[in-house]
N, C-alpha and C positions, 0 to 999 in steps of 0.2 A: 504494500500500500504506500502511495504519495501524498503527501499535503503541499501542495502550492499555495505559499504567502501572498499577498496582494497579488492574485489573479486576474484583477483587474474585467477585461471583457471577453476572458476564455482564450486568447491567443495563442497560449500556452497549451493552455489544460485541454482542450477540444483537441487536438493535433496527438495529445497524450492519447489522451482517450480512443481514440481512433486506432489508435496503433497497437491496442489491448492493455493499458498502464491504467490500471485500477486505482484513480486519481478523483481527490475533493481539493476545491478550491476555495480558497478563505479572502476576503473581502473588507474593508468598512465601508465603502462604498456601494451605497445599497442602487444608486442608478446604474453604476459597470456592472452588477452581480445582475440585473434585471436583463440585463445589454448578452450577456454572456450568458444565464440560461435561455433568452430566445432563441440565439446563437448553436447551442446546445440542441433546443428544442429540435429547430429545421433540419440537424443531421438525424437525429432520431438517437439523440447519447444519456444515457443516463448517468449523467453526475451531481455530485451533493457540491454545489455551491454554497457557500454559508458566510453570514455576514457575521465580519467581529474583526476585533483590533489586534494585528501581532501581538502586540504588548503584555495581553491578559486574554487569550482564548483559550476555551476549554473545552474540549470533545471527548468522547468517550471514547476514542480510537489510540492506537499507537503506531506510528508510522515508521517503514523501513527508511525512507526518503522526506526530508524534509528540504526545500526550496525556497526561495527568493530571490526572482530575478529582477533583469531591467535597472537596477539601480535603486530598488525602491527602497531599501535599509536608510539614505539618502534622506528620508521624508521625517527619519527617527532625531531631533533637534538636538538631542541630548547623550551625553554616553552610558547614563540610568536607563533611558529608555530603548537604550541598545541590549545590556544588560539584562534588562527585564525582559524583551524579548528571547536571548537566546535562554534564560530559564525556564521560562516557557515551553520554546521547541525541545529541550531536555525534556521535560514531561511529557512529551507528546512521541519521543522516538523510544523505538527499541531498542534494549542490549545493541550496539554494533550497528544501531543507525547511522546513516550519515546526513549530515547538514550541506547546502551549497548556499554561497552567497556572492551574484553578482553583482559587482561594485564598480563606480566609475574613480580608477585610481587617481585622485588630481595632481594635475602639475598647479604649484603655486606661483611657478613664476611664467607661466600662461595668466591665469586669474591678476595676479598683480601688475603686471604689464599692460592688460587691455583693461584694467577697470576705470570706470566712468567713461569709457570711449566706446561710440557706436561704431560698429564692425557691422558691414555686411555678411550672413553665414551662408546664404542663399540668394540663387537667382534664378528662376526656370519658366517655363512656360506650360500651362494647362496645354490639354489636349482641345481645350475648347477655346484655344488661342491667348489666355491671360495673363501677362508677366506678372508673377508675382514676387517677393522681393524680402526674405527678413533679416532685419536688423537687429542685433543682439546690444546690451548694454549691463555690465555686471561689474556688483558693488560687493566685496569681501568682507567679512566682518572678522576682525581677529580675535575678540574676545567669545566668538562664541562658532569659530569655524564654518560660519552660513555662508553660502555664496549666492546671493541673488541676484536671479536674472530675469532679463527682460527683452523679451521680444516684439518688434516692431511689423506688422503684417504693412505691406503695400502691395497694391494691386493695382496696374495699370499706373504707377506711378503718383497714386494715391492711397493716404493713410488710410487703414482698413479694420485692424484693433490693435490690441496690446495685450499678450499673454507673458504670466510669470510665473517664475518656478525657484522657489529657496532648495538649496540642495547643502546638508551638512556636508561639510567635507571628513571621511574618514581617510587618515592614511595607514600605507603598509603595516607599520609597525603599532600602530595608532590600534588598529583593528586586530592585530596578531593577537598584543597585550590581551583587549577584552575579550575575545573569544579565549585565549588561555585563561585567563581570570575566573572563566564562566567553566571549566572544567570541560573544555573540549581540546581533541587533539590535532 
């Protein structure tokens, strides 16, 4: 058995499932959980999607596999709340489980270099002819490792929205520590 952490809209888990990986996907986001059993639904897959918080979920299950992709650990602000999470997944895995954690490893002297400067990241054209265009703008924080970013949508060489995303920064040895701390190997 598998648990995938923020699952998100099944991207994962559905592909899993498909493939015969006897897989539940865990959520707080209860509109991507709605997103990702219709998703579900239309293949004809039965999986238990379930809304709850890394931090403190609790199932009645024990999993060989425990996951977290995409970066999403990132969302966790704090290193208690990192902590608290991998406590968690120890209750939740077997003898001889294993944990995976995809993480985006930061360079600091990327973030520090372009911060408060809009950078272009993108520039392409829809298939229904739109240039569209984003601009990126990221402010560091040192005392509390967040890097926020900001995105600039244009289309057609006009302003379109602004989407953002705080992302903690963990590093190698940063994350080695807590996961040892937390009594993994």
């Amino acid at each position: 058995d598998v648990l995938e952490l923020c699952c998100g809209t099944g991207r994962i888990t559905i592909p899993l499932k498909k493939q015969g990986v006897n897989i539940t996907g865990l959520d707080i986001n209860t509109d991507m959980l709605s997103e990702a059993k219709s998703k579900a639904a239309k293949e004809n897959l039965a999986i238990d999607f379930v809304q709850g918080d890394m931090r403190n979920f609790s199932l009645a299950k024990k999993y060989q596999l425990v996951f977290i992709p995409f970066n999403s650990i990132h969302c966790l602000y704090k290193s208690s709340d990192l902590a608290q999470t991998l406590q968690t997944i120890g209750k939740h895995l077997v003898p001889d489980g294993y944990m995976i954690i995809d993480y985006f490893n930061p360079s600091l002297s990327y973030i520090v270099n372009h911060q408060n400067e809009s950078m272009q990241v993108a520039d392409y054209k829809t298939d229904d002819g739109r240039r569209i265009q984003i601009n990126q703008t990221m402010k560091y924080e040192d005392a509390t490792q967040v890097n926020r970013i900001k995105w600039e949508h244009v289309v057609n060489g006009k302003h379109a929205s602004f989407e953002s995303l705080d992302m903690r920064m963990y590093y190698p040895q940063e994350l080695d520590y807590i996961i040892n701390a937390n009594n993994y190997e």
